[in-house]
C-alpha positions as CSV (number, residue, x, y, z in Angstrom):
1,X,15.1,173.8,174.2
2,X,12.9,172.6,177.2
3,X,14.5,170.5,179.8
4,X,13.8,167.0,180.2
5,X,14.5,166.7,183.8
6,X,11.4,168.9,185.6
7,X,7.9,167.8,186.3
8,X,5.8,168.6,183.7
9,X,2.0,168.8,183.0
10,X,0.6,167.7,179.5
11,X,-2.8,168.5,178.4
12,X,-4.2,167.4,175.0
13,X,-7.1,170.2,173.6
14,X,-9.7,168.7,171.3
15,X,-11.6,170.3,168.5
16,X,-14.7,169.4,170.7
17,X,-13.0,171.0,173.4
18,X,-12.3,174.6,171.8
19,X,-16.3,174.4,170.5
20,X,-17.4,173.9,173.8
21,X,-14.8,176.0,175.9
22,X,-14.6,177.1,178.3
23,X,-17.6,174.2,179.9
24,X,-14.6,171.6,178.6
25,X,-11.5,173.0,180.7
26,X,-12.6,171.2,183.7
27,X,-12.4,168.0,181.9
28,X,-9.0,168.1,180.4
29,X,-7.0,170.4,182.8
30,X,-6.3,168.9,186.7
31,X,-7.9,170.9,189.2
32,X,-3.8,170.7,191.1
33,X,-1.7,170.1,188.0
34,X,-0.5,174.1,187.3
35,X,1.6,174.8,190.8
36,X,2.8,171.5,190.8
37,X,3.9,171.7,187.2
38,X,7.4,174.3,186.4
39,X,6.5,173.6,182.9
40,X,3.5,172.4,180.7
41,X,2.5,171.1,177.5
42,X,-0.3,171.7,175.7
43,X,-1.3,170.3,172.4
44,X,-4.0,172.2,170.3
45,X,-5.5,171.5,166.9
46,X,-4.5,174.0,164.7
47,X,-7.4,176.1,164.7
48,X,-7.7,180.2,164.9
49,X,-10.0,179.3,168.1
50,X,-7.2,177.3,169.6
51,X,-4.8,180.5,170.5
52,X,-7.7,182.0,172.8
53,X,-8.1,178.7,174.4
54,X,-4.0,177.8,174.7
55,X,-3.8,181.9,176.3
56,X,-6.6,180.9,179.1
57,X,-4.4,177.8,179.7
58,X,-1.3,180.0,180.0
59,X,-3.1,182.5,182.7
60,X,-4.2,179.3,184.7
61,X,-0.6,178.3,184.8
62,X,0.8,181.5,185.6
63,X,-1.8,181.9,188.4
64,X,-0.7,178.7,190.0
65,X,3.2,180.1,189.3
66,X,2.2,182.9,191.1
67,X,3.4,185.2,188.5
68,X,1.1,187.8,188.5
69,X,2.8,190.9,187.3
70,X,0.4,192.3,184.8
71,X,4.0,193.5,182.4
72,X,5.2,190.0,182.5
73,X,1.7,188.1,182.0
74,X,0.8,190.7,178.7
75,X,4.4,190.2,177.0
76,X,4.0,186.6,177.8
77,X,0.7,186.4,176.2
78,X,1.2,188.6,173.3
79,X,4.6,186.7,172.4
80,X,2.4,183.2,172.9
81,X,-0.5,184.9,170.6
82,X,1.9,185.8,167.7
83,X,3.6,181.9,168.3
84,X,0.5,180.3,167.8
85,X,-0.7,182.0,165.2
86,X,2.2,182.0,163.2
87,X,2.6,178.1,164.0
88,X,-1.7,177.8,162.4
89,X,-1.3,180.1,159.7
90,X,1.8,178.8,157.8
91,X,1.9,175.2,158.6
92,X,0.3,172.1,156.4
93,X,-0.1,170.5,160.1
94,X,-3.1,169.9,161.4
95,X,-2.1,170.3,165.4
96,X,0.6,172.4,166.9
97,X,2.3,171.8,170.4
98,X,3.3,174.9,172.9
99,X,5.3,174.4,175.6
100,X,6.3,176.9,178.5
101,X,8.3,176.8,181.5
102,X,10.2,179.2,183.8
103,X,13.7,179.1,185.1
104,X,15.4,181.5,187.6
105,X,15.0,185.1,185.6
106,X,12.9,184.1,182.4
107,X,9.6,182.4,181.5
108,X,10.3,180.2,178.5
109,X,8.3,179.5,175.4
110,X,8.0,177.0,172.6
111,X,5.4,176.3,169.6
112,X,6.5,173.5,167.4
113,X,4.2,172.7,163.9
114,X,4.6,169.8,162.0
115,X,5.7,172.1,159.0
116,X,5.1,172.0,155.5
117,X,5.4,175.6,154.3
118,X,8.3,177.0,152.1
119,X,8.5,179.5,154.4
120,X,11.4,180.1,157.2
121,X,10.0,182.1,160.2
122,X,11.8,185.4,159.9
123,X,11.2,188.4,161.4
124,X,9.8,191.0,158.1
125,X,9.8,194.7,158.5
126,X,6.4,195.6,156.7
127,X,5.3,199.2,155.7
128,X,3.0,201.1,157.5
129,X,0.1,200.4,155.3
130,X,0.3,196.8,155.7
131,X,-1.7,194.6,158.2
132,X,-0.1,191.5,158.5
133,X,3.9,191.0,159.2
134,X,4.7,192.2,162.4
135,X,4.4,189.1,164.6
136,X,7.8,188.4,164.8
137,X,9.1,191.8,164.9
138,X,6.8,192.1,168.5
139,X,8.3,188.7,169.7
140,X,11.7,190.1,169.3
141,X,10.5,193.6,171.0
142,X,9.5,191.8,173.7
143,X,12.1,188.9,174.7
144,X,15.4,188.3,176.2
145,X,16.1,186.6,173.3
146,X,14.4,184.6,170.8
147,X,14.8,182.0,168.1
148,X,14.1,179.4,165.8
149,X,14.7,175.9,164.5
150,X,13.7,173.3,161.3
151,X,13.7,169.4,161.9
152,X,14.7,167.3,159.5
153,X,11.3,166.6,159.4
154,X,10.1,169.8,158.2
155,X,8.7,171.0,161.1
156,X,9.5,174.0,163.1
157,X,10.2,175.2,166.8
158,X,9.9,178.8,167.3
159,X,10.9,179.9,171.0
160,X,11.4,182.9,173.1
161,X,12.7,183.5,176.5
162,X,10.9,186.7,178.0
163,X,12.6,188.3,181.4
164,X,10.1,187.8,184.7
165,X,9.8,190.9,186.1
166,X,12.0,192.3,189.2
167,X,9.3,191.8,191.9
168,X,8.2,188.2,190.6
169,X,9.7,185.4,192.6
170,X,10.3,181.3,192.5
171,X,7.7,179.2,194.4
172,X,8.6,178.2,197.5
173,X,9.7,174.3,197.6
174,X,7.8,172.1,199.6
């Protein structure tokens, strides 16, 4: 689960926002919040147009992490891109929330929904002719190590921790 204790950076997206993106990043992101911030927040409507939006929000933060390894932004974004989706597609919600943050060897992931599917995210070993299924399968490919939990709430957290690679190092501290 994400620490409490770091700086963080929490930006709300809009439904107006994803219409008119990317002319509405300006308004809703800092221009100095992403190497400031070790983590972030963003909250999205639950829209197939959000997960573009929430991956151009995830290269801005990277960028001001200097992480720019082009292995460890791709995994990153795939594994955010199969969250996010997963999180639209199979919950009653009508936002979802992704959170990310890095720590010494790993960058760290999160999408909570608010729930309301029967379903348990589960990772599902489809047959070649299907063309749905594999999401999970690819998150689990490409972590460290991965997970998921239910709230007594019904909604659901789905994280993964993928490794930073070798020549990708901490910002220096001020």
């Amino acid at each position: 689960m994400l620490p409490t204790t770091m700086h963080s950076a929490e930006v709300t997206v809009a439904v107006r926002h994803i219409a008119n993106w990317p002319r509405e990043r300006s308004e809703i992101v800092p221009a100095d919040c992403w190497s400031s911030a070790p983590r972030v927040v963003f909250r999205l409507p639950a829209l197939r147009r959000a997960v573009p939006v929430c991956r151009s929000l995830v290269r801005a933060w990277l960028d001001g992490q200097h992480i720019h390894d082009d292995d460890t932004r791709y995994l990153m974004l795939l594994v955010l891109s199969e969250l996010c989706t997963n999180a639209i597609q199979y919950s009653a919600g009508t936002r979802f929330t992704c959170r990310i943050w890095r720590s010494k060897d790993l960058l760290h992931i999160e999408v909570h929904d608010r729930g309301g599917s029967a379903s348990v995210p589960r990772v599902r070993h489809p047959g070649g002719e299907q063309e749905h299924g594999r999401g999970l399968e690819l998150v689990a490919l490409s972590s460290a190590c991965w997970g998921r939990s239910i709230e007594a709430d019904s909604g659901c957290t789905v994280w993964a921790a993928l490794p930073l690679a070798a020549g990708v190092h901490r910002p220096m501290t001020p």
